[in-house]
C-alpha positions in Angstrom: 17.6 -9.0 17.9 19.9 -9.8 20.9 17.7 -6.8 22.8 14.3 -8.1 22.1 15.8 -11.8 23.4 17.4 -10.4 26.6 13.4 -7.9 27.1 12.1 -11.4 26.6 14.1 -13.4 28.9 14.1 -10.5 31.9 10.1 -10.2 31.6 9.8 -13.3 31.7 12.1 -13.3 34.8 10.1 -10.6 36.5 6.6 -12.6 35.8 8.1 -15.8 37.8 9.5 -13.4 40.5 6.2 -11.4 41.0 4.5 -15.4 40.5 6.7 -16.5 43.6 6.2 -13.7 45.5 2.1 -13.6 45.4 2.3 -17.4 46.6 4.9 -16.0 49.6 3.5 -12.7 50.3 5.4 -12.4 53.6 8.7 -12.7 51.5 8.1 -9.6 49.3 9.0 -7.1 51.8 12.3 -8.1 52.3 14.8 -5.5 50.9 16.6 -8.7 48.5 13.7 -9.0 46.3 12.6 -5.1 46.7 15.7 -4.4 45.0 15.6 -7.5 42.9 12.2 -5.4 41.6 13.7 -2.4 41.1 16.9 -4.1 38.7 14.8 -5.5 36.7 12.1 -2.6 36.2 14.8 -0.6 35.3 17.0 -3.1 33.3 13.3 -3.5 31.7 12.6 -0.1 31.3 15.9 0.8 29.4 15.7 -2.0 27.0 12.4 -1.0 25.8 13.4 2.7 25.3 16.2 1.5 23.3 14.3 -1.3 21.2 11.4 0.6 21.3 12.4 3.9 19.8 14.6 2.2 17.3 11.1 0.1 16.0 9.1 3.7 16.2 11.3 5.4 14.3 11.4 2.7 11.5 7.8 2.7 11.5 8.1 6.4 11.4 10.2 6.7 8.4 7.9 4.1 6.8 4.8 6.0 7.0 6.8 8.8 6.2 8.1 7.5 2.7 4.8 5.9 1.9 2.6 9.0 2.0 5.4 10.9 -0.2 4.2 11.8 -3.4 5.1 8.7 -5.6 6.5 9.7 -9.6 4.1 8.2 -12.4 6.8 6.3 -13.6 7.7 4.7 -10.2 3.5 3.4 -9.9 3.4 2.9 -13.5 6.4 0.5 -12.9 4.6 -1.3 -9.7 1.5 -2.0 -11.9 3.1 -3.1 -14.9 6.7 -3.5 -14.6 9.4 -1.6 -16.6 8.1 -0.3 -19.4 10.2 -0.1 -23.2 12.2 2.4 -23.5 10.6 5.8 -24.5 7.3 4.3 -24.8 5.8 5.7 -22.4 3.9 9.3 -22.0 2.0 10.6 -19.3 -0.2 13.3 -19.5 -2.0 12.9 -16.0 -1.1 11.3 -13.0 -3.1 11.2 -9.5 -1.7 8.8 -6.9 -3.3 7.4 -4.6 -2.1 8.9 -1.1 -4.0 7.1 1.8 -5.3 3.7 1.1 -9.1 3.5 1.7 -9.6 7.2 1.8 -8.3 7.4 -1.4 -9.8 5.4 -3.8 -7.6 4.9 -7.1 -4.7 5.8 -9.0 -5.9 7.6 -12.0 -3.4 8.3 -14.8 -3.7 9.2 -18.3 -0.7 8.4 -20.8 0.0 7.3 -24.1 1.4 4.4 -25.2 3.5 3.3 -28.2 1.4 0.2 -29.6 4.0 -2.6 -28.4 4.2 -1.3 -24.7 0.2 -1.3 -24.9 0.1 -5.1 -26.4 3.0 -5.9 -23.1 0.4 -4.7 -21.0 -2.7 -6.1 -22.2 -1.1 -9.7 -22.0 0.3 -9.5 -19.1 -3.0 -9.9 -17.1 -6.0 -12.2 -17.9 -8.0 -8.9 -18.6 -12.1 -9.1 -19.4 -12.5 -6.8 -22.3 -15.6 -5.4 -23.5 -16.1 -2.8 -25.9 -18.6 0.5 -25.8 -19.5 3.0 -28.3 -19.5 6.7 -27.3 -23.3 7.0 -26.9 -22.8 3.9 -24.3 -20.2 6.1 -22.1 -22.5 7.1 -19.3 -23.2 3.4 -18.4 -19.4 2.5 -18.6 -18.5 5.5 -16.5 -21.0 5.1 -13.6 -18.5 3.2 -11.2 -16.1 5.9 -11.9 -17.7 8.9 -9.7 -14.9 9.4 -7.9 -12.6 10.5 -11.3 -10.7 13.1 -11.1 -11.8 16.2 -14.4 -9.4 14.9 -16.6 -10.1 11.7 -16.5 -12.1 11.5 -19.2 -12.5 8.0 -21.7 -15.6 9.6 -24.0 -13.2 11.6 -25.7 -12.6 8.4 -27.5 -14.5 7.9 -30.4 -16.7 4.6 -31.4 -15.1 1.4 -30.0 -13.6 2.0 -27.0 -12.4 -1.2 -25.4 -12.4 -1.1 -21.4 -10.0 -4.1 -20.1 -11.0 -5.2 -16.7 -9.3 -7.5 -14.0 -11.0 -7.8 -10.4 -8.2 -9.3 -8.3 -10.3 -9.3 -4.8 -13.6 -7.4 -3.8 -11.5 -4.4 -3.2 -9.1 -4.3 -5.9 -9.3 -4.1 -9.6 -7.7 -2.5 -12.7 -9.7 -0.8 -15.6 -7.9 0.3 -19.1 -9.8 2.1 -21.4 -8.4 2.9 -25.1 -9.4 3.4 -28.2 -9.0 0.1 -31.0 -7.2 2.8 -33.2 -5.4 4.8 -30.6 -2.7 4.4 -28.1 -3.9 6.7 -25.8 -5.0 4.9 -22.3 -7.1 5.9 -19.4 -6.0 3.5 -16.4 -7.8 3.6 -13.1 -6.5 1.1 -10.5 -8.4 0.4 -7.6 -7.5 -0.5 -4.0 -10.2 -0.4 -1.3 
């Protein structure tokens, strides 16, 4: 912090000195404010390499630690908080890496039927409900789904929950009324 002041505070030094110095042209050559120049270029200079690097390499190591492959848990937990206890299973799990190239996260899991009642009140979900003939019209937004990802292989009355937070982002459950098995695509555009 005391860097970036004192990078501040000498640039803006070296902007009144090269201010002065186009209004007194002749005064510029002398050897005083040539080397008054060169003090503060470097002075200049050095404090950016050492401020500088330091904010690269955080921005570095953030980049870094975001594009690491993330557990199921850990998203499942930034979706929905902490789940119970042993209540939840997953069976497929695809993250999504790079925001905008990659659409969704797409997991598969099963639930135990109070972790799935947590989740379904925790948001002000829109629920509808389909039967299996009907999956082909549910699906359609979807392309993008990975194989597995696969909510026909529900049978009648499958409920999809969905929440549109912005144009870009929105979360889609799909289950079945008698089963606590849950297809979960969340969207981030």
């Amino acid at each position: 912090m005391a860097a970036t002041i004192l990078l501040f505070l000498l640039i803006v030094a070296l902007c009144l000195f090269f201010l002065y110095a186009l209004i007194k042209r002749i005064q510029l050559r002398k050897t005083k404010n040539l080397v008054f120049i060169c003090i503060n270029l470097l002075l200049i200079l050095l404090l950016v390499v050492f401020t500088g690097t330091g904010k690269i390499r955080s921005a570095i190591a953030t980049v870094i630690h975001r594009s690491a492959p993330k557990q199921p848990m850990e998203v499942y937990g930034l979706l929905f908080k902490k789940p119970m206890d042993g209540c939840v299973k997953f069976i497929h799990f695809k993250d999504q890496l790079i925001p905008k190239i990659d659409c969704c996260i797409w997991m598969e899991l099963t639930l135990c039927p109070a972790e799935l009642n947590r989740i379904t009140r925790r948001k002000k979900y829109i629920e509808t409900t389909f039967t299996k003939a009907d999956s082909l019209i549910f699906l359609k937004p979807f392309s993008a789904r990975p194989e597995w990802w696969n909510p026909q292989m529900f049978d009648d009355g499958i409920v999809q929950l969905h929440l549109q937070f912005n144009p870009g982002n929105e979360q889609t459950l799909f289950f079945s009324k008698d089963s606590s098995h849950i297809f979960i695509c969340d969207q981030a555009l």
